[in-house]
Each structure stands twice: as C-alpha cells, then as structure tokens.
C-alpha positions in Angstrom: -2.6 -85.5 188.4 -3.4 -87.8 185.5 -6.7 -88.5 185.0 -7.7 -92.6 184.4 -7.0 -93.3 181.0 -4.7 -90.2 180.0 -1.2 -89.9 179.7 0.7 -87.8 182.3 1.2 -84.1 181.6 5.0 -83.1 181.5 6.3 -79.7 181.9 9.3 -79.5 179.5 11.7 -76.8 180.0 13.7 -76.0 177.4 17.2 -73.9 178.1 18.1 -73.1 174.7 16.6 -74.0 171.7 19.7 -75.9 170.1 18.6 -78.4 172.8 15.6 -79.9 171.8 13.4 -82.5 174.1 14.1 -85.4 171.0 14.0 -88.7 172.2 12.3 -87.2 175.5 9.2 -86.1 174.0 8.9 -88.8 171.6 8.9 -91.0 174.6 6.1 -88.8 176.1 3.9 -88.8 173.2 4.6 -93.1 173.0 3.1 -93.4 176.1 0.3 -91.5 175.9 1.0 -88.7 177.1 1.5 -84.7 176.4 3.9 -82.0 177.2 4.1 -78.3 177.6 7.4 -76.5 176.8 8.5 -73.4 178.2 12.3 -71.3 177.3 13.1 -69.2 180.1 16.0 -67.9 177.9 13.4 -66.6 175.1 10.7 -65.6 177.0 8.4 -68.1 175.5 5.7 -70.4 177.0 3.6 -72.9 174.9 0.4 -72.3 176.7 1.0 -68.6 176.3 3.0 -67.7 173.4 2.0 -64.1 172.7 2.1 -63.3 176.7 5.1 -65.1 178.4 3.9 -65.5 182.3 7.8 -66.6 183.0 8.5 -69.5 184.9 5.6 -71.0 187.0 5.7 -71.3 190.5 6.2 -74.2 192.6 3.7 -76.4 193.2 0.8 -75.5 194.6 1.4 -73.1 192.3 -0.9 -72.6 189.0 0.5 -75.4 186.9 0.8 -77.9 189.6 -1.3 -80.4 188.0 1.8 -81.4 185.7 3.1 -85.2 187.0 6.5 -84.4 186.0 9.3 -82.0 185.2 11.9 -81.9 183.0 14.5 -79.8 182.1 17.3 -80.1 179.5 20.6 -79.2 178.5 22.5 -75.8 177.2 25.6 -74.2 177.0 25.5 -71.8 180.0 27.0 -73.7 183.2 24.8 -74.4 186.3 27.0 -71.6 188.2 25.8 -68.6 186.3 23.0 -67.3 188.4 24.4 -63.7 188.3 23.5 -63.9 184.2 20.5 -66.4 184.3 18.4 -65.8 187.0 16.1 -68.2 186.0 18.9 -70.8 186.6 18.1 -70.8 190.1 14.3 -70.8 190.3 14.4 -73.8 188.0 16.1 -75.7 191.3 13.7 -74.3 193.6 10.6 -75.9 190.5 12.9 -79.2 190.8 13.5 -79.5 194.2 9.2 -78.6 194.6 8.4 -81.1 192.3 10.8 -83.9 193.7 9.2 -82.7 197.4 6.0 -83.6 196.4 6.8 -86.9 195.2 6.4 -85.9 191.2 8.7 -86.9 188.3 12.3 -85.0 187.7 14.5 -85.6 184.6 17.5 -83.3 184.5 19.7 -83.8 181.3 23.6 -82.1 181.6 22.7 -79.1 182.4 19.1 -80.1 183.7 21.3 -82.4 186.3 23.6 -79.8 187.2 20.8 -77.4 188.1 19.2 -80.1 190.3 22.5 -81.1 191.5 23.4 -77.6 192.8 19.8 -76.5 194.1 20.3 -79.3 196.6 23.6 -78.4 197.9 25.7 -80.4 195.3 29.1 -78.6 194.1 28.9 -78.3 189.9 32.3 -77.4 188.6 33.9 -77.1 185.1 36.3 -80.4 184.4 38.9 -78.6 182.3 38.0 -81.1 179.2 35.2 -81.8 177.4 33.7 -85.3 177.2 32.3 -85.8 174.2 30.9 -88.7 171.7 30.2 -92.6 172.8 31.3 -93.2 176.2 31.3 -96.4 177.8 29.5 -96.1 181.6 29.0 -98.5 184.1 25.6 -99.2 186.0 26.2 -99.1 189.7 25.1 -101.9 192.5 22.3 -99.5 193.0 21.6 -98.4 189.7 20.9 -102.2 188.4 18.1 -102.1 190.9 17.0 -98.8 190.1 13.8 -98.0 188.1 14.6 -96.4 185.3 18.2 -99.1 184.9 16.9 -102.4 186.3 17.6 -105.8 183.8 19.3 -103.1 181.3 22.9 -104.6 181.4 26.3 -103.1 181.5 27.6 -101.2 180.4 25.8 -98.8 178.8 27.2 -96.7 175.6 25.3 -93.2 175.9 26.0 -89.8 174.0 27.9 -87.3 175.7 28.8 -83.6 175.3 29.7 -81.8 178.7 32.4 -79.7 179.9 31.1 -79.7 183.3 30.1 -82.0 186.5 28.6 -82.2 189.4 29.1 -84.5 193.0 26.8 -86.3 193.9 23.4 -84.5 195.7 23.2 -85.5 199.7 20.3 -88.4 199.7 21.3 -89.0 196.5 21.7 -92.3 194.4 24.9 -92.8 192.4 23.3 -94.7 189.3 26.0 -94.9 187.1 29.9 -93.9 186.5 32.3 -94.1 184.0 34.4 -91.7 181.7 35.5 -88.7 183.3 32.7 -88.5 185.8 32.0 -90.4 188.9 28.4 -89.6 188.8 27.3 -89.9 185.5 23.2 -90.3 186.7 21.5 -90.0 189.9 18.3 -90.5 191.9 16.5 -88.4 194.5 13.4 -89.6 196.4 11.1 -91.7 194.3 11.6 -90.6 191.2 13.6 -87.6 190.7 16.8 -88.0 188.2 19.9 -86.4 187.1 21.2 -87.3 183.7 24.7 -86.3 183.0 24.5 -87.6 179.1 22.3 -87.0 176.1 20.4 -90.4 175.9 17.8 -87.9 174.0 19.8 -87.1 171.1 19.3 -87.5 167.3 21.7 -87.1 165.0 20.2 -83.7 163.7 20.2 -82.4 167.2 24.3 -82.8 167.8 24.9 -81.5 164.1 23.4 -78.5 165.1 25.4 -78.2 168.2 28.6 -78.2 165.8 27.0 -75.6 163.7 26.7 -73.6 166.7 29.9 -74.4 169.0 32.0 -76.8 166.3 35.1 -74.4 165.5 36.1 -74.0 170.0 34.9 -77.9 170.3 36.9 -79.2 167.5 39.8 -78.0 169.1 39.3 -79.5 172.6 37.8 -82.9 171.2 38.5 -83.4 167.8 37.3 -86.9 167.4 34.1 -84.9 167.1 35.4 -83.7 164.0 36.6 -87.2 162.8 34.3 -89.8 164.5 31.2 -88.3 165.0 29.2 -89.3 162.7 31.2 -93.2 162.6 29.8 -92.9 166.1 26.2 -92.2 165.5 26.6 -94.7 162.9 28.1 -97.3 165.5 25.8 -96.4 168.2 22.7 -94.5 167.5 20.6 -97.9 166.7 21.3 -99.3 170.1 20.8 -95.6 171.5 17.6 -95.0 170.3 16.0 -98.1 172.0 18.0 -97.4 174.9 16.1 -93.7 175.4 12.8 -95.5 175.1 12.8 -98.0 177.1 14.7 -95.4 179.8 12.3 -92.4 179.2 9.0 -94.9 178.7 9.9 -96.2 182.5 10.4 -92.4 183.9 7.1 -91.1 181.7 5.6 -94.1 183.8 6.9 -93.2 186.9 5.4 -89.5 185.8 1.8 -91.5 185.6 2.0 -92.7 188.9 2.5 -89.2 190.9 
C-alpha cells in the first residue's frame, strides 16, 4: 500500500520489449509515483536483473504491496498458452489484483489477457485496425472514472489484429471501429484497453521496423498516413493519455 505522501508503486509488465510502458510510465512518474518492470518473455525483472525470480505470485504473494498492475501490449495473441505459458498466470496476477480491489490497466494484449482469464472469448478479427480511429464513449463510460467530462468521441491509436467480448460483470466503456468493446471496467478499478493511448511516435516506428513489410500489406495507410496521422493527432493524444493514466495512477493510490 502507499504510504502518506508517496506515490503508488506499479508493477509494469512488459510482453515484449517493442512495447514499451511510454505515455504509462510517464504518467506514473507525473504523479509521484514509481514502477517496477518485469518481461516474462526475456526472463528479466528490474528488482532482480542478474537472477530472474519469474513472475510473482498473487497477492498475498511477496510483491503484494504494489497498488496496481499493468500489463501491456505484444504481438503474440492472448490464445497462445501452449507457447507462452506465462500468458495465463498473468490472468490469474490480474484477476488477484482486481479481487483485492487494486489497480488493472491491460493495453491490447494486456486487455485480451484479462479479458480471457475471466471467461471472455478473444479471437483474431481477420483485419487489422490500425492508425487514428474514431471511438465513442458509452452511457457508462461518460460516468466512468477514468472517461468522465472527457467528451466524444475520442481519437486514440490503434494497432490490433485481435478482440475480445466483453468480460461477464464487465463495463462496456467505449466502441467504435471494428470493435464493440474497445475499453472495459471490472470492479472498482480494473481496466481493459483495446488501443494504444500510450504510444509515441518512436514506439510505432519501431513496430514498422519490426512487423512493417506483413502490416503494410493488410493496412497500408500505415505506409501512407502514418506519420500525417501522428502529425494530426498525437498533440491531442498525448494530453488525452495524461489526463486518462493520471486518473487510473490515482485510482492506484487509493487501493
């Protein structure tokens, strides 16, 4: 638990290094507060970096002091268990965490993961959505925390080939594009994110680097509008994530 006068303490799980906590852990560090990272994928934990303990367990588990939990994006798909095992003890840490009344924040595949632990179907859409996508804030989602007195609609980054129904008890937060659910809310403060509100333009570049010359071919306004879009967008973006990410890192304080 936060102590008076300190930030919350975030575990940050990272799935693959091109995806980066960005506009996440800026938010983090705004408010005051500090995060540990850990990559299941590499074997690496901050707190232990020459002795990887693997993932923690659930609270009341060893690191169950941390007042939130959030874990990001990657290109493997929710579904492969078989290959990741780690996939599926990271929705047994989310589901703990949201149990216990602390902070979640799943990005893409961070949503999908807590989507799925709880029963939720995740399945691949036969597209990709990619770039500035218009989304609508729900009836629920303009009362929500993290949404309230925001407006709509909001303009977010995507990059996604898959999706997920929405979790039982869930929230539906907001829709739009080729999703249905494009955010959700479990308990008190537990979220799914199906877009990149965290990005910076570095961070996507990097994902063409990596996965450009398949993507191109299924979305190629990313090869011809991407960066009109970041140039279109990214200002609005950016105060967007804060003012998103500031209101879960405060929801974080209060668990």
């Amino acid at each position: 638990m936060t102590s008076s006068g300190q930030g919350p303490r975030i575990l940050m799980v990272v799935c693959d290094p091109v995806a980066p906590s960005g506009l996440i852990g800026a938010a983090i560090v705004e408010k005051g507060g500090f995060y540990d990272t850990i990559l299941p994928a590499e074997g690496f934990a901050s707190w232990a970096p020459l002795d990887y303990p693997g993932l923690p367990d659930p609270p009341p588990g060893p690191l169950a002091d941390h007042d939130g939990l959030v874990i990001l994006g990657g290109p493997m798909s929710a579904n492969d268990e078989a290959d990741h095992p780690w996939l599926r003890e990271l929705g047994v840490l989310a589901k703990s965490f949201e149990a216990r009344g602390k902070a979640v924040l799943g990005v893409c595949l961070g949503a999908q993961i807590m989507a799925r632990a709880c029963g939720a179907r995740v399945w691949h859409m036969g597209a990709l959505e990619a770039g500035y996508v218009e989304l609508q804030v729900t009836e629920e989602g303009a009362q929500d925390a993290l949404f309230a007195g925001l407006g709509s609609p909001l303009t977010p980054f995507q990059h996604h080939y898959e999706a997920f129904d929405l979790p039982p008890g869930g929230v539906n937060l907001l829709t739009g594009g080729l999703c249905e659910v494009q955010a959700f809310r479990l308990g008190r403060a537990a979220y799914g994110l199906q877009f990149h509100l965290e990005v910076t333009v570095d961070i996507v570049r990097e994902w063409m680097r990596h996965f450009g010359e398949s993507e191109f071919k299924d979305e190629p306004r990313l090869l011809s509008e991407l960066d009109a879009g970041f140039q279109a967008h990214m200002q609005a973006q950016r105060r967007l994530a804060a003012e998103v990410f500031g209101r879960w890192v405060d929801l974080a304080r209060q668990s």
